[in-house]
N, C-alpha and C positions, 0 to 999 in steps of 0.2 A: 501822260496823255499827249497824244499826238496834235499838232495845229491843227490840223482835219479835225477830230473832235472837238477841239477847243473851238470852233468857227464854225462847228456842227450845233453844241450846246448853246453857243449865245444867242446862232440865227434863232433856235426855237424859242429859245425866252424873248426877243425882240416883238415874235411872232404873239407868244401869247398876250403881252402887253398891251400888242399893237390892236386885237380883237375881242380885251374884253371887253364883254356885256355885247359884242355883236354877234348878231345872227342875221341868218339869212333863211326865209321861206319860200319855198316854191311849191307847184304840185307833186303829186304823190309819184310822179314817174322815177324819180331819186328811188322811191324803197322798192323799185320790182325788183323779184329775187333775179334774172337776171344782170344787175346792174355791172357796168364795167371797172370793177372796182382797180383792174390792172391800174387803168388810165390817170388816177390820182391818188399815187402813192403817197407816203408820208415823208418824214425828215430823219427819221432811224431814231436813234435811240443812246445817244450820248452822255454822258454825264455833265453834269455843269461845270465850266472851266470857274480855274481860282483866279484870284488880284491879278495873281503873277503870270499866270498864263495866258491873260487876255492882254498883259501889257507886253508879249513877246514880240518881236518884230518881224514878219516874213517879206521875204521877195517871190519872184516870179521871171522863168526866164527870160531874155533880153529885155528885158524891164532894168531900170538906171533908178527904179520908185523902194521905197520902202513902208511898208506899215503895222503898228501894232494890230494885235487881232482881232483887238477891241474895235477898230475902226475898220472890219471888215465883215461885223456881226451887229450891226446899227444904223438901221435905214434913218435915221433921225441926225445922222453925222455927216461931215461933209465927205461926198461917194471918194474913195480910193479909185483915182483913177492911174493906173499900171501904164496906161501907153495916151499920153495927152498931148503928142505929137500928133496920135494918128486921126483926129479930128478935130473939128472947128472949135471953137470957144463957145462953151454952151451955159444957155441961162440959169441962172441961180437957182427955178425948180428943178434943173436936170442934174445941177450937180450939189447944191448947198442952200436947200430952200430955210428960208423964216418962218417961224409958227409951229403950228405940230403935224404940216402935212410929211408926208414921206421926200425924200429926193426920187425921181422916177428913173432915175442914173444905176442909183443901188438894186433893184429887181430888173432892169431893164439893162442895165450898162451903161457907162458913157456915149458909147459909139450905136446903141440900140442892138446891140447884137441881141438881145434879148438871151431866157435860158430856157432849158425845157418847161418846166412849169408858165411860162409866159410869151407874153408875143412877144416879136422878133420887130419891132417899130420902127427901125433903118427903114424907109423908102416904103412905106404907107404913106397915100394920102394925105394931106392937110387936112380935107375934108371929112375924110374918113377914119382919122383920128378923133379929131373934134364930134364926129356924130355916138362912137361906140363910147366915149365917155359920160354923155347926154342917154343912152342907154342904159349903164352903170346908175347913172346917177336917179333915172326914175323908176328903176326896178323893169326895163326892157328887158337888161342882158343880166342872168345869172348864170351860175354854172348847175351843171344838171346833178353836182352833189352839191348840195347846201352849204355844207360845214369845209368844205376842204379850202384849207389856207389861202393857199393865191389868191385866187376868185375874192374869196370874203376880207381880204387885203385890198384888192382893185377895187372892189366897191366902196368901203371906206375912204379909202384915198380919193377919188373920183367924186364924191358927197363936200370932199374938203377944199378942192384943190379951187382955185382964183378961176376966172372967166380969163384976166389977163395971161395969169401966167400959163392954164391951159392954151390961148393961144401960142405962148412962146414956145411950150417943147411941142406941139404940134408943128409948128414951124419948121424947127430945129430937128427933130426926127424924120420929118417928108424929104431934106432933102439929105440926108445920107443916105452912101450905096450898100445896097443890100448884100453879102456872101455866105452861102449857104456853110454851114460847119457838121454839116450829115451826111455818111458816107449809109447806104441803105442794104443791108445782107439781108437775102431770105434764107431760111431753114426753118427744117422740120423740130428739130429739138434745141434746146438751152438747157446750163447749169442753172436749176433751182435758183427763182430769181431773190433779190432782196431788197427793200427799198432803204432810201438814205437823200438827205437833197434834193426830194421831192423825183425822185428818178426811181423807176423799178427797172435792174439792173442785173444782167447774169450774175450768180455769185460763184459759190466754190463748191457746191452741193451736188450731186448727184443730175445726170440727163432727165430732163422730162418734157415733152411734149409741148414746142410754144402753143399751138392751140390758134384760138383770134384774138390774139394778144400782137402787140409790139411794147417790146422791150431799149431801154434809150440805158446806153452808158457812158460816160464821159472817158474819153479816151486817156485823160492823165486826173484821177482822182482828184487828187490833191489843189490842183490849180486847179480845178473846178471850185474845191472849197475854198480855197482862195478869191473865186470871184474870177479868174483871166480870161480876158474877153477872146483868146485867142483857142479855148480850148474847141478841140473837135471832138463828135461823137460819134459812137456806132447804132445804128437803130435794127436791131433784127425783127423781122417781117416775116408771116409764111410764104410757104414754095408758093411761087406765079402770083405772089398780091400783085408785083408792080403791073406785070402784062394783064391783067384783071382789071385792076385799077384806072389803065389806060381805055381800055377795051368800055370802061363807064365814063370818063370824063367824056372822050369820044362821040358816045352815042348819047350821055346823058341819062343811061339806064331807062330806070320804068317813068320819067319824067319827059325823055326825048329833048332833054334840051340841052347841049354840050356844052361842059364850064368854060369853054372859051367864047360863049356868046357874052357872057359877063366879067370872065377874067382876063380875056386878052388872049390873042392864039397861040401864045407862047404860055398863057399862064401868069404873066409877069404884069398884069395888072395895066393900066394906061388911062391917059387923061381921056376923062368923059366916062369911062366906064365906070358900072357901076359897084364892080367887087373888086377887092383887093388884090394885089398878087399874091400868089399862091405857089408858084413854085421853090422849090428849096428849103421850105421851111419847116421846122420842126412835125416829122409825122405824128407822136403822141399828141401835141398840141391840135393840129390837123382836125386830128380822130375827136380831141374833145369838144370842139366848135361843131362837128357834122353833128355829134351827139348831142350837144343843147338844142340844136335847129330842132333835130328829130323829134326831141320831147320836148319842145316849146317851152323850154326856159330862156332860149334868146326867141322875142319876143316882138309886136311892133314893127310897124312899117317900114321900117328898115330891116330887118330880117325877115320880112313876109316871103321874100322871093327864095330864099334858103329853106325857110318853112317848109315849102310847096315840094323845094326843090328833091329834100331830104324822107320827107313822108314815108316815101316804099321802101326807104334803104334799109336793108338789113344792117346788123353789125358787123357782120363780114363784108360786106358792101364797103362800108365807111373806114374798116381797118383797109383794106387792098386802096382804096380812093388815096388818102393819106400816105400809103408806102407810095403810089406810084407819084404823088403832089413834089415826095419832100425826095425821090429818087432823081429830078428834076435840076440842072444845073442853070 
């Protein structure tokens, strides 16, 4: 068994541990036979690693770190941080919390680089941290599939975590710099995709039609499954989303109201407004925040203006918005 498997296998048992007896409900927009199911792949299909395999020790390049695998498949451990140069000294919930909540270091990173399955939390808000966990926490924000991991992970953790110590990684996240790790290609077709670490990803199978789909791969596997904050990825999009895409941020589509009234005319978010930045950032992610708005699983006064904004958009709409958000430097 390869590290990759080995650090494939433990993430999922971490995962199941971490969500039994939880569920999540929402309305019925989850089961339309449309659903996007691209958008929340699963974790593939590994074997369970042995004693010995989870006590192996890997590196990562220009990394001077070391760690067993075990301590890279256990959000309940202190986070392996690979490069602790390349950021501040961060609080105890970001890298080595007490109790049974999660470290927010491990699904998010040290540095907030975040990963596909999740936000990218470098250079959000203070504010705007702190309110989408108050979201989380009273059934505002769900994701628009019920059962899929992440989400039903952030929810819990968000139920658990200290008022204090949520200030502190709020803190500690708002002011790290954001750097986009998506390089964004359109085309017509992809190898038969596969999913694995929550990524649905070209595989080795035969051409077929991306469709309105975006596909997200990690440009070095393996340090992915490693955790390296440093990996890049490739996100394949259909022909003309980005210039589509732009063409609605723009005009605001069937809403008429252009996401830089709320996100900044760059995109990039700024004091006083009222949305996030948005540029650079993960387009599957993107895609699946348009899509809770759209079916009112993020919910609440704070997402009433994404509501609004989101109503007419198609899903082609929302996949081209997303390519052209995260094609954004």
């Amino acid at each position: 068994m390869t590290d990759v498997q080995t650090g494939r296998a433990s993430w999922r048992r971490a995962i199941a541990a971490g969500i039994a007896g939880f569920a999540v409900v929402i309305g019925a927009c989850a089961a339309k036979a449309s659903f996007p199911d691209w958008a929340y792949p699963g974790d593939g299909d590994a074997p369970a690693p042995t004693a010995s395999q989870l006590a192996e020790k890997v590196t990562v390049p220009r990394s001077d770190q070391s760690f067993p695998v075990s301590r890279l498949s256990d959000f309940h451990n202190p986070v392996a941080d690979w490069f602790p140069k390349d950021h501040p000294a961060a609080p105890d919930i970001v890298m080595a919390p007490k109790g049974s909540v999660a470290a927010c270091g491990y699904c998010h990173l040290p540095g907030g680089e975040g990963r596909p399955e999740n936000a990218s939390l470098a250079g959000l808000p203070y504010d705007y941290i702190k309110t989408q966990i108050a979201a989380f926490r009273s059934g505002d924000r769900n994701g628009a599939k019920p059962d899929w991991v992440p989400t039903a992970l952030m929810i819990q953790e968000a139920k658990g975590v200290s008022d204090a110590d949520l200030n502190a990684a709020a803190d500690y996240f708002s002011k790290l710099p954001y750097q986009s790790r998506f390089t964004v290609i359109e085309t017509a077709e992809v190898n038969a995709p596969v999913a694995g670490g929550f990524l649905l990803s070209p595989g080795k199978g035969p051409k077929e039609p991306l469709g309105t789909r975006i596909l997200e791969a990690a440009n070095a596997p393996d340090l992915f499954e490693h955790r390296d904050p440093q990996v890049t990825f490739t996100a394949y999009v259909p022909v003309g989303a980005i210039a589509r895409g732009k063409a609605l941020a723009l005009s605001g589509g069937p809403s008429q109201q252009p996401c830089s009234a709320c996100h900044g005319g760059d995109l990039r978010g700024g004091e006083g407004l009222p949305g996030p930045p948005l540029a650079g950032r993960g387009p599957v992610y993107l895609f699946r925040q348009l899509y809770a708005f759209h079916t009112g699983a993020r919910k609440g006064p704070a997402a009433e203006p994404m509501r609004a904004e989101t109503e007419d958009l198609t899903e082609a709409n929302m996949v081209d918005l997303a390519a052209y958000l995260a094609s954004l430097r």
